[in-house]
VEXDREN-2710 file (C-alpha; in Angstrom, 1 decimal):
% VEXDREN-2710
k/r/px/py/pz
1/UNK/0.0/0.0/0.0
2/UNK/2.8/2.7/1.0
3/UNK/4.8/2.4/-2.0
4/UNK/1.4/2.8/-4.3
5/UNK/1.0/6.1/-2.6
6/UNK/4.5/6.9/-2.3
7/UNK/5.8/5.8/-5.5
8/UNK/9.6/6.7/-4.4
9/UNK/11.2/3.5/-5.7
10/UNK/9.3/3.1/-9.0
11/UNK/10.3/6.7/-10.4
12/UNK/13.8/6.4/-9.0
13/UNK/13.8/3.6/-11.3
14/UNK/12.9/5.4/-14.1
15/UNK/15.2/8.3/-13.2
16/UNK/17.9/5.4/-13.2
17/UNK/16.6/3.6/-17.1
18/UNK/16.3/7.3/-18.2
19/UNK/20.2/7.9/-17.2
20/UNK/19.4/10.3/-14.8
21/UNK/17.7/13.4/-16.9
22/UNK/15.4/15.1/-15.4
23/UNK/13.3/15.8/-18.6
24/UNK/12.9/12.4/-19.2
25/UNK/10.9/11.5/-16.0
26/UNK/8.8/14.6/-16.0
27/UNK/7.7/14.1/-19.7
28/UNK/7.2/9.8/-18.4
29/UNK/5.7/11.1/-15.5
30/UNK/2.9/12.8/-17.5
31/UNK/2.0/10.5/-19.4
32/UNK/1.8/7.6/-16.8
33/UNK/0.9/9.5/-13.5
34/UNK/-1.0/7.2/-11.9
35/UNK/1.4/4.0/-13.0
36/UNK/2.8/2.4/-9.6
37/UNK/4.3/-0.7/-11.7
38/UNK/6.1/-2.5/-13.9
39/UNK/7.4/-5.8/-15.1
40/UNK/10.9/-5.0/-13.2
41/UNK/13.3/-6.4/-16.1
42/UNK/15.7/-4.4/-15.2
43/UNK/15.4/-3.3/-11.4
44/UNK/17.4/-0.3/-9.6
45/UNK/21.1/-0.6/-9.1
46/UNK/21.5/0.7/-5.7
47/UNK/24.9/2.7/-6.7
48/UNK/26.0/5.6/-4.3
49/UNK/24.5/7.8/-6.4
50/UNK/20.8/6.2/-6.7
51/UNK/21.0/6.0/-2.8
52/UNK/22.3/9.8/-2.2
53/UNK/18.9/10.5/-4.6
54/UNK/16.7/8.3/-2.7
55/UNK/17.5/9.0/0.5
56/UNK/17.7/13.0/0.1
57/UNK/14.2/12.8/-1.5
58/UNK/12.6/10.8/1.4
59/UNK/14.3/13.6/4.2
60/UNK/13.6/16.5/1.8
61/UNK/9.5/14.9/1.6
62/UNK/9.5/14.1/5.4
63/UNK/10.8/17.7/6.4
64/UNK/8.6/19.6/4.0
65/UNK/5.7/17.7/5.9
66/UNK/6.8/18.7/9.1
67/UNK/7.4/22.4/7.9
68/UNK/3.8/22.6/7.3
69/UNK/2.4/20.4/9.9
70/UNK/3.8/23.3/12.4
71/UNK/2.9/25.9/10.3
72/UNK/-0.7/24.8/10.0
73/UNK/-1.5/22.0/12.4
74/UNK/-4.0/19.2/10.9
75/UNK/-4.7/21.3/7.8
76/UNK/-0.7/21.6/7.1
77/UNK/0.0/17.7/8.3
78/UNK/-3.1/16.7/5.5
79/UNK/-1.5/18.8/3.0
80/UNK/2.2/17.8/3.6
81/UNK/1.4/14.0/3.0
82/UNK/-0.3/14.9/-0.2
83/UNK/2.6/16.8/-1.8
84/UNK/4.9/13.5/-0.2
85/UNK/2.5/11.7/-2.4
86/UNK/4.3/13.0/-5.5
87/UNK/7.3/11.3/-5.5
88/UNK/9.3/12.6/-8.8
89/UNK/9.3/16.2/-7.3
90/UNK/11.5/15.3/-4.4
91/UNK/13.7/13.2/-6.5
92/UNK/14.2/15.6/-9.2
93/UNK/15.0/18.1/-6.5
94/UNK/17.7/15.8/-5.0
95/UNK/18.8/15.1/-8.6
96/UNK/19.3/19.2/-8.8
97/UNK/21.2/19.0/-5.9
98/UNK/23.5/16.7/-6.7
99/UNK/24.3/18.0/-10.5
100/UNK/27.3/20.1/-9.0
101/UNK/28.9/17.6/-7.0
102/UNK/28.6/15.2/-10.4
103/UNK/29.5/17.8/-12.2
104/UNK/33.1/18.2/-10.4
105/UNK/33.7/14.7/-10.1
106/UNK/33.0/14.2/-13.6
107/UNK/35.8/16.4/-14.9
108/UNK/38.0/14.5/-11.9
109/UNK/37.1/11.3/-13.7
110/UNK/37.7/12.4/-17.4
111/UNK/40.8/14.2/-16.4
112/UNK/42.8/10.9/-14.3
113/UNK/40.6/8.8/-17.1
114/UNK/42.6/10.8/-19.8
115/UNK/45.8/11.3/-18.2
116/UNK/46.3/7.1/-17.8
117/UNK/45.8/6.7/-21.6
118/UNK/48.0/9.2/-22.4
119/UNK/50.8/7.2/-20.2
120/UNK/50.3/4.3/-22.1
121/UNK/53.0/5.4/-25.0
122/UNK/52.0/2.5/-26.9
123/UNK/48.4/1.6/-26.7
124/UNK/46.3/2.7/-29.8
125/UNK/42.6/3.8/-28.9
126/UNK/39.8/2.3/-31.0
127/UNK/36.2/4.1/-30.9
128/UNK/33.4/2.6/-32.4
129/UNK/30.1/4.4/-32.9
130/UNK/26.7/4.6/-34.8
131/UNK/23.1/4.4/-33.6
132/UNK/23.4/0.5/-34.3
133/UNK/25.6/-2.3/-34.3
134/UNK/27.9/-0.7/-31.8
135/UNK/28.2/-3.8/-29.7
136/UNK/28.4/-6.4/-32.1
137/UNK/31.2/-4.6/-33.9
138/UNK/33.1/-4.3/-31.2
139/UNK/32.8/-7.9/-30.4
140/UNK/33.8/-9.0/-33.3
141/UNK/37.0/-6.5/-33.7
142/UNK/38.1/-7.7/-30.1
143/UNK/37.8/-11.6/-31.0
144/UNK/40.0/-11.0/-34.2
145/UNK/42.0/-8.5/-33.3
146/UNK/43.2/-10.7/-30.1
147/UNK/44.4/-13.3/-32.2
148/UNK/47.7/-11.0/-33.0
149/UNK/47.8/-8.5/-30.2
150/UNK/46.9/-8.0/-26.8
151/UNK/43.3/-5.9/-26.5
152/UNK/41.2/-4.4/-24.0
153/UNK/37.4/-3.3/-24.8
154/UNK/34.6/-1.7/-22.8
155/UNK/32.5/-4.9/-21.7
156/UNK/28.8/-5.3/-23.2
157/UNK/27.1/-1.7/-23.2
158/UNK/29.3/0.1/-21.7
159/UNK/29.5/3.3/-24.2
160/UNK/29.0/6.2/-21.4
161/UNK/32.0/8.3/-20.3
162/UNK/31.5/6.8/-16.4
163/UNK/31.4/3.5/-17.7
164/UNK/34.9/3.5/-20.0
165/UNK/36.5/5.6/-17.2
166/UNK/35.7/2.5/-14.9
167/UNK/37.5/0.1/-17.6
168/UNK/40.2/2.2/-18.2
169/UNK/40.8/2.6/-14.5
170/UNK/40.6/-1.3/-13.2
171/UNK/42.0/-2.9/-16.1
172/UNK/44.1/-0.8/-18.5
173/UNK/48.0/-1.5/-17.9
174/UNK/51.1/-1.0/-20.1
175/UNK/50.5/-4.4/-21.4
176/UNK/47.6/-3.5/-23.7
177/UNK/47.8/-2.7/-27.8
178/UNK/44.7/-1.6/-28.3
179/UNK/41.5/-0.4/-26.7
180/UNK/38.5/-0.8/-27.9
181/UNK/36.5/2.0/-26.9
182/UNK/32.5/1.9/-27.6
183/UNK/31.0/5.3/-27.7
184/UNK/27.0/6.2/-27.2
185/UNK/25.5/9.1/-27.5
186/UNK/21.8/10.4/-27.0
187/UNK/22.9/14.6/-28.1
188/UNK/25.4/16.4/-29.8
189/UNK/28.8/16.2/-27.6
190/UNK/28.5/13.6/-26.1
191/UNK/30.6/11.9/-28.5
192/UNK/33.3/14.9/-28.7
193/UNK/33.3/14.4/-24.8
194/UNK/34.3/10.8/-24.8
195/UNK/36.5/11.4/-28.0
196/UNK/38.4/14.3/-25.8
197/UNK/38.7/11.7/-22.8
198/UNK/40.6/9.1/-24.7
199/UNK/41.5/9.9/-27.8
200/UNK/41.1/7.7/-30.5
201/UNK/43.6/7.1/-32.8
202/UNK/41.0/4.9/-35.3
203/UNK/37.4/4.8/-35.4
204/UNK/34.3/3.0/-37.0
205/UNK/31.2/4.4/-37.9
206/UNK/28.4/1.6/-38.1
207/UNK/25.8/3.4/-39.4
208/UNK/23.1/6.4/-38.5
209/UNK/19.5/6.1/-38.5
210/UNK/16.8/7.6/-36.8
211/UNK/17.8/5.9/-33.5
212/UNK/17.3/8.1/-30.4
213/UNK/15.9/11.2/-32.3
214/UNK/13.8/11.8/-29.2
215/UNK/16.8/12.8/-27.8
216/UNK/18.8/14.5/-30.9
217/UNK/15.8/16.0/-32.0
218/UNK/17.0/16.1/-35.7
219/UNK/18.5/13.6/-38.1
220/UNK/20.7/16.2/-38.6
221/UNK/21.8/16.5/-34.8
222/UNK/22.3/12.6/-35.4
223/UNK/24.9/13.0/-38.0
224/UNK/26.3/15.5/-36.4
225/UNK/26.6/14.0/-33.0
226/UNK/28.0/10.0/-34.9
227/UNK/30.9/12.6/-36.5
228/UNK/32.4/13.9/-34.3
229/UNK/34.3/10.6/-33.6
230/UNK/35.9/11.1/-36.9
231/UNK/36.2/14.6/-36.5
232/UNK/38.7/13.5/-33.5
233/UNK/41.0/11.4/-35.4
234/UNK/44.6/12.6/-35.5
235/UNK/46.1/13.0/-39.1
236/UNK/48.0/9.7/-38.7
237/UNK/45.1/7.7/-38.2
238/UNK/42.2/6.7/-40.0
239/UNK/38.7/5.8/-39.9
240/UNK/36.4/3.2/-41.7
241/UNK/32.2/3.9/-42.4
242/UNK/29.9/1.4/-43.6
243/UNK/28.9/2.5/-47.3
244/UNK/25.7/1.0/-47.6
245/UNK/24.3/3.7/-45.3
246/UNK/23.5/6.5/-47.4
247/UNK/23.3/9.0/-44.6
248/UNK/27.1/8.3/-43.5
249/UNK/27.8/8.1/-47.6
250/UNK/26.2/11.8/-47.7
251/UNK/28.3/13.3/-45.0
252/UNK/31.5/11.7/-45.2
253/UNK/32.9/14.9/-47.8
254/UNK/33.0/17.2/-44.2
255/UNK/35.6/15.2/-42.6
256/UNK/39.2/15.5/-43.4
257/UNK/40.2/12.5/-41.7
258/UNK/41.9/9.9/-43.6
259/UNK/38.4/6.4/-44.3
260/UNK/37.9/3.9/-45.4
261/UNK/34.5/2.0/-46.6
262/UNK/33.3/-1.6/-46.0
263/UNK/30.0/-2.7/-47.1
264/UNK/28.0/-4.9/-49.7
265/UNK/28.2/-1.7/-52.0
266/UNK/31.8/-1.2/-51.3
267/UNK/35.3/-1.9/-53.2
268/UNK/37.6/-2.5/-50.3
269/UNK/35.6/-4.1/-47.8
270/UNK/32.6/-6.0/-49.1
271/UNK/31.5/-9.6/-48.9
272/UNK/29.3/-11.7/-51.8
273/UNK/28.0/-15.1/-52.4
274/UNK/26.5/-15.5/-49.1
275/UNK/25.0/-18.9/-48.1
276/UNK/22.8/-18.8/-45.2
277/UNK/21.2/-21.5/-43.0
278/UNK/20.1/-23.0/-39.7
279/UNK/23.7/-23.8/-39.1
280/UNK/25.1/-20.7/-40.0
281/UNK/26.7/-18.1/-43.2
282/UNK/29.2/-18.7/-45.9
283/UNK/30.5/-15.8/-47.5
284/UNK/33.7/-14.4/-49.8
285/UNK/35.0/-12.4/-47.8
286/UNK/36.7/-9.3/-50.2
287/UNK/39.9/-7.5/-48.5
288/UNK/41.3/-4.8/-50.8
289/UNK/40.6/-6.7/-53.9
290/UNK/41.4/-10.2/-52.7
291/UNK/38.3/-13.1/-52.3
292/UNK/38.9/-15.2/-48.9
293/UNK/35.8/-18.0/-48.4
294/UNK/34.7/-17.4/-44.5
295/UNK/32.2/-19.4/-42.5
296/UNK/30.2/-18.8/-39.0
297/UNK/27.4/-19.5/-37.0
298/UNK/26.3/-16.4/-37.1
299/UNK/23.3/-15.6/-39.2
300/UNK/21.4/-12.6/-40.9
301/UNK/22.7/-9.6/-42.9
302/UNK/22.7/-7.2/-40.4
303/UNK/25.9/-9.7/-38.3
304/UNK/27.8/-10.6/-41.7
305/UNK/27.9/-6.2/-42.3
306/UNK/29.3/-6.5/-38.5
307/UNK/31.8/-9.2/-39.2
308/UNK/32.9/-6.9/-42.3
309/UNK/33.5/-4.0/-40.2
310/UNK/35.7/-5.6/-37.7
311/UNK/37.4/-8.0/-40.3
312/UNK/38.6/-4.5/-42.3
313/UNK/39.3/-2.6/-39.0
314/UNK/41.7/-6.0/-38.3
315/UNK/43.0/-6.4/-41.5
316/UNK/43.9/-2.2/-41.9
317/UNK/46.1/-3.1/-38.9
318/UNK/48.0/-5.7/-40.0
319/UNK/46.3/-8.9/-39.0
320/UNK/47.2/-11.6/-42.1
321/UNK/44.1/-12.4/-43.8
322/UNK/43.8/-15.9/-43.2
323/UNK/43.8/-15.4/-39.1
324/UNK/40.5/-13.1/-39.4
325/UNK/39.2/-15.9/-41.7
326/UNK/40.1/-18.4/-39.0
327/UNK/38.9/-16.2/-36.4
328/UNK/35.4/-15.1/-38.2
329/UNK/34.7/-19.2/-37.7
330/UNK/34.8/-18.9/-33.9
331/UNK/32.7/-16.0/-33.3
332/UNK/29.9/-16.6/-30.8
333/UNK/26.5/-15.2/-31.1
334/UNK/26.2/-12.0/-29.3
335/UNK/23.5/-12.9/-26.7
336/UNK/19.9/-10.8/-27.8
337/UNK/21.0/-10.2/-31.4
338/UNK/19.7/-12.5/-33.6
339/UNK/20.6/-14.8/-31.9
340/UNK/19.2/-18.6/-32.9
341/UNK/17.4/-20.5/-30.2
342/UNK/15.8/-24.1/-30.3
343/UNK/13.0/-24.3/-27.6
344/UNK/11.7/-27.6/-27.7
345/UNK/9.6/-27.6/-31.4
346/UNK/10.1/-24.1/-31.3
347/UNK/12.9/-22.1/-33.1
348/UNK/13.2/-18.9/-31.8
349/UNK/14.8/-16.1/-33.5
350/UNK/16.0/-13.8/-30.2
351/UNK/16.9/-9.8/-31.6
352/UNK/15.7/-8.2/-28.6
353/UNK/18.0/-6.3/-27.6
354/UNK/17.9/-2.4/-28.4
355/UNK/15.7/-2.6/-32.0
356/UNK/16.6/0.4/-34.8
357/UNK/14.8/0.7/-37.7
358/UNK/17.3/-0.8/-40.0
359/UNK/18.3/-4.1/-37.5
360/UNK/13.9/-4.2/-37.3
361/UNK/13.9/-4.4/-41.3
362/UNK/16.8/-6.9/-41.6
363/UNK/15.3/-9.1/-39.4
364/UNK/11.8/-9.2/-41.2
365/UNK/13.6/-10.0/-44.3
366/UNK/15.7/-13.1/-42.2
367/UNK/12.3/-14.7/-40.8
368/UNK/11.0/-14.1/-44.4
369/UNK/13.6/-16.7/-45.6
370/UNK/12.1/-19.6/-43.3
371/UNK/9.2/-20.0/-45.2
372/UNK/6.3/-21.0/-43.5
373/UNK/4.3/-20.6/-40.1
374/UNK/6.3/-17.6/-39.2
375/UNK/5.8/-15.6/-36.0
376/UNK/6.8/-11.8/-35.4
377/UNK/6.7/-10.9/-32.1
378/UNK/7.3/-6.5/-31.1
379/UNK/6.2/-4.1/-29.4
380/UNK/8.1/-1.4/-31.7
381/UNK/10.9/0.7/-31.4
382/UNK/11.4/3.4/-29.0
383/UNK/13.2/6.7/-29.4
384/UNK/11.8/8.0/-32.8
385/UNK/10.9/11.3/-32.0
386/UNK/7.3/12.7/-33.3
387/UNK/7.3/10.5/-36.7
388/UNK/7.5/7.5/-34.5
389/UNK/3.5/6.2/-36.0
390/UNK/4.7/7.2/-39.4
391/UNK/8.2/6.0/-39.2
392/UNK/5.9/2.5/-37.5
393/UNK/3.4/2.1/-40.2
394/UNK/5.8/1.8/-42.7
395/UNK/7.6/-0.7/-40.7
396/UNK/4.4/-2.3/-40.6
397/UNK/4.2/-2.7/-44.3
398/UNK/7.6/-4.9/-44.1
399/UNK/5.7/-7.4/-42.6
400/UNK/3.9/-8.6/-46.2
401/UNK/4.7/-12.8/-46.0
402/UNK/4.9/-12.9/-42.7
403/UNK/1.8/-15.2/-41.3
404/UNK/1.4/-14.0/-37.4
405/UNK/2.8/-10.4/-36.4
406/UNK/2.0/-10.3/-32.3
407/UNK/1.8/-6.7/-31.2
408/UNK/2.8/-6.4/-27.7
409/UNK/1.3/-3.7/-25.4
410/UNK/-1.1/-0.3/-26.9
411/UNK/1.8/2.2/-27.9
412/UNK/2.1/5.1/-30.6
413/UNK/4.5/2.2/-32.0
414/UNK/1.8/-0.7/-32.4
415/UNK/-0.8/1.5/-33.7
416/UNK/1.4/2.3/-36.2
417/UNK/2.7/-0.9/-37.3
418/UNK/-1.4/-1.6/-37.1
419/UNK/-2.1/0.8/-39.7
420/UNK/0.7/-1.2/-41.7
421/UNK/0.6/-4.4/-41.6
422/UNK/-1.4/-6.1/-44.8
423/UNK/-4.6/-7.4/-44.4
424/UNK/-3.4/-10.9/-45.4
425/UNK/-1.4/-11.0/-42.0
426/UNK/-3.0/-12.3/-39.2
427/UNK/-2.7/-9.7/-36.2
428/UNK/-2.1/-10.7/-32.5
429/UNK/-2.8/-8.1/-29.8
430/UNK/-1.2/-9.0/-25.7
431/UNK/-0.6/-6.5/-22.8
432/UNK/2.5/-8.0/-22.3
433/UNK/5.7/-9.9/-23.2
434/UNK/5.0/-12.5/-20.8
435/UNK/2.1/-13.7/-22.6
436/UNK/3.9/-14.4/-25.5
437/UNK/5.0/-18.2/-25.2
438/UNK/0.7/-18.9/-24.0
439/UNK/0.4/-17.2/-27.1
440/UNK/2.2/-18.8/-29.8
441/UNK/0.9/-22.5/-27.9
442/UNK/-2.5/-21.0/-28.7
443/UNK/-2.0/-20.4/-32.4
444/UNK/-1.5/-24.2/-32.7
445/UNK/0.8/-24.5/-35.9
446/UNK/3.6/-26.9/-36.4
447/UNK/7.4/-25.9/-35.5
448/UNK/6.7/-22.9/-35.8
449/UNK/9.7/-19.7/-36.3
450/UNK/9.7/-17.1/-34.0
451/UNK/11.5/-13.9/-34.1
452/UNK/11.2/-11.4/-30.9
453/UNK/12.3/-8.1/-32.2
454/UNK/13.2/-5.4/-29.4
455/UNK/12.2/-6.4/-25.6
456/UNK/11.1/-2.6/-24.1
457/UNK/12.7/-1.8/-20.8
458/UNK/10.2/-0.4/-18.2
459/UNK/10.1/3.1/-18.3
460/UNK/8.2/2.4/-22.1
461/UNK/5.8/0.3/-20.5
END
């Protein structure tokens, strides 16, 4: 009962999904006021900071009751527990407090975070960026590169300045080559920030899309924003930037920094003749002009452009050819990204981690290529910005072939991928991703193929 009126913990958690911004859980806080729950798939992280905030709030709520329980008596007690009652006002005003403090320690934390790479005299920086593909590239790069030299890389997501500082200040040592540095962003400078903090000597550009534009506002604010890693380069190094994405292609005449291209459309870095299967891809695999046969597990168009960009990364610094070709056989599927499950009679097609629209398209095309009694399973892609229903619908229409799309939860997203989806394509409505598997049982078809595109975290629920 006390946390349904006093909602403290809930919108802490969403201050906490939301990375802290104020903005965010004002603009979630209108639009689900009287929420008190959520599935919890990612609970709080109790970190110093997240207790400071909590803790602050809860004294800052209990003292402005008293304040007006002895300035008013009943009246003032009756009035102080309604205004306790609004959780994200006390929290935001602990979250004011603390901006200072963060901010100093910040700057403390890039400047010791800087001043250790710059001691390494050998180690050569790495930043990868884009508003997809981020993780998987980097991966990939670290898993080749290692064959050769000794590499460090920020573990899973870790993209935000606090995050690589943390890397950088438990595990980097003289004994590294490389780092490999992702790099997220969600505005302009936030890349330049990281970029300043440890200096890249190489980057990749994955590609830009309309990922976060809630946040950058523009497309334009995007491409700015994904350049500014290239823009950091030194003259002696280089970049690379996946040429099949025309809004990179566009944009690439404002850098002066020495690139490179990889893609299916590309002369350097490309790959052709691709065999795919249950067991996996076949490819040539094209490095400046020479054809190299490659095979992995690892399935879908979208992971075979991600295996390109780290194999060209590799091979621009001076790993021999037939190593990344070895290597590109071990890679492991990166855990939420199309991923290939077998659940009993069920083959599940797991890409639900972090959806963009061009990852959402690939994978229609994948399940497309299974045939029959095919199952997409979404509840959309966050982060568009205002054309999110337009940007949706035409999603929607992607899903021509496919037999069963399931639309999970009533979003701006679904009721665009409603308006859509062809009439031949039988629509599934659920509340929630937990009804999913009940679902599927229900629909009674043999063996069927399943492909769960994007998993929302709980501050979209």
């Amino acid at each position: 009962m006390i946390k349904y009126l006093f909602p403290y913990t809930l919108h802490l958690q969403i201050l906490q999904l939301y990375e802290y911004t104020i903005n965010d859980l004002l603009r979630w806080t209108q639009h689900h006021y009287f929420t008190r729950s959520t599935e919890n798939k990612k609970p709080i992280v109790w970190t110093p900071k997240a207790r400071f905030i909590y803790i602050l709030a809860i004294i800052l709520a209990l003292s402005s009751a008293l304040i007006f329980t002895v300035s008013l008596g009943v009246t003032g007690f009756l009035l102080g527990l309604i205004i306790a009652t609004q959780a994200y006002i006390f929290l935001v005003i602990s979250r004011l407090i603390l901006l200072p403090w963060e901010k100093y320690q910040k700057n403390k934390i890039k400047t010791e975070t800087e001043n250790k790479i710059l001691k390494q005299r050998g180690l050569k920086v790495i930043g990868i960026t884009g508003s997809y593909g981020k993780t998987s590239v980097k991966e990939f790069l670290y898993q080749i590169l290692k064959c050769k030299y000794n590499v460090l890389k920020t573990p899973e997501s870790f993209n935000t300045p606090y995050g690589i500082a943390k890397v950088v200040d438990l595990e980097l040592d003289d004994s590294y080559d490389y780092f490999i540095c992702e790099m997220g962003a969600y505005r302009v400078g936030e890349i330049k920030e990281i970029c300043d903090m440890v200096h890249p000597q190489y980057g990749i550009l994955t590609g830009i899309n309309e990922q976060h534009l809630s946040t950058f506002k523009s497309i334009q604010n995007t491409i700015s924003g994904k350049f500014e890693l290239f823009k950091s380069i030194p003259s002696q190094g280089f970049g690379i930037y996946n040429r099949d994405n025309a809004l990179i292609v566009n944009n690439v005449g404002q850098c002066s920094t020495k690139l490179y291209d990889y893609g299916y459309s590309s002369n350097n870095y490309s790959v052709t003749n691709i065999h795919q299967s249950h067991n996996g891809s076949e490819f040539d695999l094209i490095l400046k002009g020479k054809s190299y046969r490659a095979s992995t597990k690892l399935f879908g168009r979208s992971n075979i452009q991600n295996i390109l960009a780290a194999a060209a990364m590799s091979h621009l610094l001076g790993v021999n050819p037939n190593q990344i070709v070895q290597m590109i056989g071990t890679l492991a599927y990166i855990p939420h990204r199309l991923q290939l499950i077998r659940r009993k009679d069920i083959l599940l097609i797991d890409d639900a981690y972090n959806s963009n629209v061009d990852g959402f398209k690939e994978a229609i095309h994948l399940l497309k290529t299974f045939g029959k009694n095919t199952v997409f399973v979404t509840p959309g892609i966050v982060d568009l910005g205002t054309n999110s229903e337009a940007i949706h619908k035409e999603l929607g229409e992607y899903t021509n072939g496919i037999d069963y799309v399931i639309l999970v939860g009533k979003s701006q997203m679904t009721s665009g991928l409603k308006k859509g989806i062809p009439e031949a394509t039988k629509i599934i409505e659920i509340d929630s991703i937990k009804e999913v598997w009940s679902c599927i049982r229900n629909l009674n078809i043999t063996n069927p193929i399943v492909l769960l595109e994007n998993d929302l975290p709980d501050n979209y629920l």
